[in-house]
N, C-alpha and C positions, 0 to 999 in steps of 0.2 A: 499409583500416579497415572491419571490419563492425558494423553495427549491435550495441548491447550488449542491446536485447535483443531482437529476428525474428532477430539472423544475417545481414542480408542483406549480401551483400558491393556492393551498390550501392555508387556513393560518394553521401554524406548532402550536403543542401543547406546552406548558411550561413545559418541563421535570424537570427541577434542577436548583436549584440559590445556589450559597453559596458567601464570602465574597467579591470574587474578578471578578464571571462572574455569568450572566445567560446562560442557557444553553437551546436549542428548539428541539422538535424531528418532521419531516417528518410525515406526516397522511400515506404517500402514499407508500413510500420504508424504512420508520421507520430510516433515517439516525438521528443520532443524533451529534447537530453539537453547535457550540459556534454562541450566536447574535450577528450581525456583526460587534457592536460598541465596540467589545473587542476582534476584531483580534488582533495580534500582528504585528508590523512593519518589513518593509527589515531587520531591522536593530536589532531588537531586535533578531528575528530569528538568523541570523547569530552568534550576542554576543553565545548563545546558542547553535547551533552547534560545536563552536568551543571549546567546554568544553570538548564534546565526545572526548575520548581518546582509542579507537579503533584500533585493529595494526594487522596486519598479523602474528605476532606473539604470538599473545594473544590466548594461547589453549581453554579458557573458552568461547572467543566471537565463535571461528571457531566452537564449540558445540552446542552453540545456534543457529547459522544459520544452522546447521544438520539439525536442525528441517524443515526447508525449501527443503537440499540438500536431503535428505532422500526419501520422497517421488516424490521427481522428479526424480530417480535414474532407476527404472522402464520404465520412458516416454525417458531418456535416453539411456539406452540399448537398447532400440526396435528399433532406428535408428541406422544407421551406423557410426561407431565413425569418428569425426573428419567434419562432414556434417552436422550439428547440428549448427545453429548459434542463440547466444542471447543477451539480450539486460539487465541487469544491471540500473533501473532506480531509481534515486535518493539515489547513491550510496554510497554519503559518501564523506569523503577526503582520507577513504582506505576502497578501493574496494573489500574487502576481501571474500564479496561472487563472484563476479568475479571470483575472480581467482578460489577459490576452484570447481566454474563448469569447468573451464579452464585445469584444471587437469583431467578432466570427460569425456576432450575434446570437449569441448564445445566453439567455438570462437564466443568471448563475445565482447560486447561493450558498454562503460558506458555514463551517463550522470545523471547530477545533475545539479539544476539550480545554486546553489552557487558553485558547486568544479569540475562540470565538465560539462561546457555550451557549447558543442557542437550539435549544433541545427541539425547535418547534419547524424548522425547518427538517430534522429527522422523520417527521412525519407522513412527509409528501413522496412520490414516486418522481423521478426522473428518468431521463433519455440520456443523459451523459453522466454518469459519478467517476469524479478522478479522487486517485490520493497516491501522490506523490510524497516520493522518499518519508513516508508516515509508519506503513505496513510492519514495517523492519520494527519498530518500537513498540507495536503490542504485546501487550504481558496476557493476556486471553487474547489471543486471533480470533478465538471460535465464537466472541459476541460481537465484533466486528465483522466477522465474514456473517452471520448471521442475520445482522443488519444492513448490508451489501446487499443481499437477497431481496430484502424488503425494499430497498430505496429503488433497485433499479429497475424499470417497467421493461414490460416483455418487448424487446426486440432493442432495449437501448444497451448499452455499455459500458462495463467497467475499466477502466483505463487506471492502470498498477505502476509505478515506477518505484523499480528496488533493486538492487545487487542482487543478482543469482548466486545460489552454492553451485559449484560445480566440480568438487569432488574432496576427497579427505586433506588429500597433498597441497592442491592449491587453498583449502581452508586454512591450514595448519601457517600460512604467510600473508593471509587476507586484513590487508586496515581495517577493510571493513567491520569485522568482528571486535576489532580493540575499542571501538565508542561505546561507551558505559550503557548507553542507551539502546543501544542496537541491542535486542534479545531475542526476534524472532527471523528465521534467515529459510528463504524459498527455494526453490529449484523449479527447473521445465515441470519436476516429475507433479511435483508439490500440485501447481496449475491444473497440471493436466488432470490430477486427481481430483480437484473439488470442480472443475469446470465438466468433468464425467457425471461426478455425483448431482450438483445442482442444475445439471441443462445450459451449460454455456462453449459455445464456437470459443477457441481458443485459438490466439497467434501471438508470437515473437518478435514484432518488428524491429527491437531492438535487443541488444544486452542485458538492459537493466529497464526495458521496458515489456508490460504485457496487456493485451486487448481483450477481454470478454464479451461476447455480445451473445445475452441474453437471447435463448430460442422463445 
């Protein structure tokens, strides 16, 4: 079994079981992730997504993605408005971060493999790629971080929003972990490891947010 997403062919250690999954963690980049025999299907994922009730209107959600907009606000103004293009992955059915860089001037562009499969914007390099509360849901991380690599042009930035692991004890009482959907779970350590390996300035400006910026 290799890691889904360093690759390493380690064998992963047994972090957590509880009633409905085991759970294994990474020797090598500490990712902590769901045993594969209890990923969840196309299909159930989907049932799932369509529960979130998320809306352009909703002042509470546009708050929460602050947390994202906020410290990219900076790596914004240093360019010229309007020159700035970005990428929006695994956006949703409303693209709400979107639009809010869009106002920043930011020309953005989404995709999601359930609500917005367009393969051809994968294509292209940007200067901003976010994906919020997405990360957590890869069943392969390592062709997603892969594709991270590709999208983001030298010197723009990956902007991550996801719940951290931060240790056995506090796993062992995390909601987080109980969403069917949630299988892959990060740490500082996690970041710091693939941001060493691929060439990226790493920061924390929040809990459950993280900043990449491409050397």
């Amino acid at each position: 079994m290799y890691c889904p997403l360093c690759k390493s062919a380690n064998a992963p250690s047994h972090y957590h079981s509880d009633k409905k999954r085991d759970y294994l963690q990474c020797n090598q980049c500490k990712l902590v992730y769901v045993s594969p025999e209890f990923l969840p299907s196309k299909e159930v994922e989907k049932q799932e997504y369509d529960l979130h009730e998320n809306s352009f209107e909703d002042e509470g959600y546009r708050k929460f993605l602050g947390k994202v907009l906020t410290p990219l606000t900076p790596f914004i103004k240093d360019m010229k408005f309007g020159e700035l293009r970005g990428l929006d992955f695994g956006c949703g059915p409303a693209p709400v971060l979107a639009s809010m860089l869009e106002e920043e001037g930011v020309r953005m562009n989404m995709y999601d493999p359930f609500y917005a499969h367009n393969l051809s914007v994968l294509e292209q390099s940007y200067d901003i790629v976010t994906c919020t509360e997405a990360i957590e849901h890869f069943h392969a991380p390592h062709v997603e971080w892969a594709l991270f690599n590709k999208l983001v042009a030298s010197g723009g930035v990956l902007a991550i929003m996801t719940k951290r692991v931060l240790d056995k004890a506090r796993f062992a009482n995390w909601h987080y972990k109980n969403d069917v959907t949630h299988v892959s779970f990060f740490s500082e350590a996690t970041f710091q490891y693939l941001a060493q390996r691929d060439g990226y300035d790493v920061t924390f400006p929040a809990s459950d947010v993280v900043l990449l910026r491409k050397r």
